[in-house]
C-alpha positions in Angstrom: 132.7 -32.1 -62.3 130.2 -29.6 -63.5 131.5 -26.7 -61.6 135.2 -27.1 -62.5 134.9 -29.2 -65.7 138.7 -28.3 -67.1 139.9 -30.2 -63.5 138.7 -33.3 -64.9 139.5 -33.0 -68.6 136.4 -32.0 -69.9 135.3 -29.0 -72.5 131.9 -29.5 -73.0 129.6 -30.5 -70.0 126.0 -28.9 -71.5 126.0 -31.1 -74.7 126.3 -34.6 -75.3 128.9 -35.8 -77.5 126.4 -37.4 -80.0 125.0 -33.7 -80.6 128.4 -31.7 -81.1 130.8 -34.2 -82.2 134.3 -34.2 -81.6 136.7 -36.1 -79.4 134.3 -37.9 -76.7 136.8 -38.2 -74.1 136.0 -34.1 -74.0 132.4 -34.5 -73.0 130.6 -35.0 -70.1 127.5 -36.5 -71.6 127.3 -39.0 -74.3 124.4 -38.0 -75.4 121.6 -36.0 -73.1 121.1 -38.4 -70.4 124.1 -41.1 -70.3 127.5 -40.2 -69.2 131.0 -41.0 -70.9 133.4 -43.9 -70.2 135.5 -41.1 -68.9 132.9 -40.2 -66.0 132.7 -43.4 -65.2 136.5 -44.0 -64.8 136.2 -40.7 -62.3 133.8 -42.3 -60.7 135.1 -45.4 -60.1 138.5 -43.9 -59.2 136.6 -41.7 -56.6 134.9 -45.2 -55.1 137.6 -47.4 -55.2 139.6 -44.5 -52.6 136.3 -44.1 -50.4 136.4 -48.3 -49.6 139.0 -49.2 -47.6 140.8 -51.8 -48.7 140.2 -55.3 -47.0 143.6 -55.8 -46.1 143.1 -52.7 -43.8 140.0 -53.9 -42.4 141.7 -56.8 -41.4 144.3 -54.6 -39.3 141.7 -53.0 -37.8 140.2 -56.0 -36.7 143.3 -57.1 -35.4 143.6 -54.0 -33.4 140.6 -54.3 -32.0 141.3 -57.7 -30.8 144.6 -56.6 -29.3 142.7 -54.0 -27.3 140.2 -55.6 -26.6 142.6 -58.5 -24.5 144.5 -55.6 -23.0 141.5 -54.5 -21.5 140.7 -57.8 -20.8 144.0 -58.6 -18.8 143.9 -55.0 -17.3 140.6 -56.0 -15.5 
């Protein structure tokens, strides 16, 4: 986010909102240590498409089984 701030919507990534004012959803930082609701929505965007969802972890379990008594029947 820091190295390509404008990709994520963000002006100011060196100062905290609470120091330069302005429209927060702008900043990186609230203030010099926490970030903004709008970093955390990234974030949260960014880890809700890293876990799969479990509806797909079922399928694969369900594949699994089916290969599983393939190989099974096979042998």
């Amino acid at each position: 986010m820091r190295l390509n701030p404008a990709t994520y919507g963000f002006s100011n990534v060196t100062q905290g909102f609470l120091d330069a004012g302005g429209n927060v959803n702008d900043y990186m930082f609230f203030d010099d240590i926490h970030p903004t609701a709008a970093v955390h929505e990234i974030l949260r965007q960014s880890a809700t498409e890293a876990v799969p969802e479990p509806v797909s972890m079922v399928g694969f379990g369900v594949l699994a089984l089916v290969i599983a008594r393939r190989r099974s029947r096979c042998s």
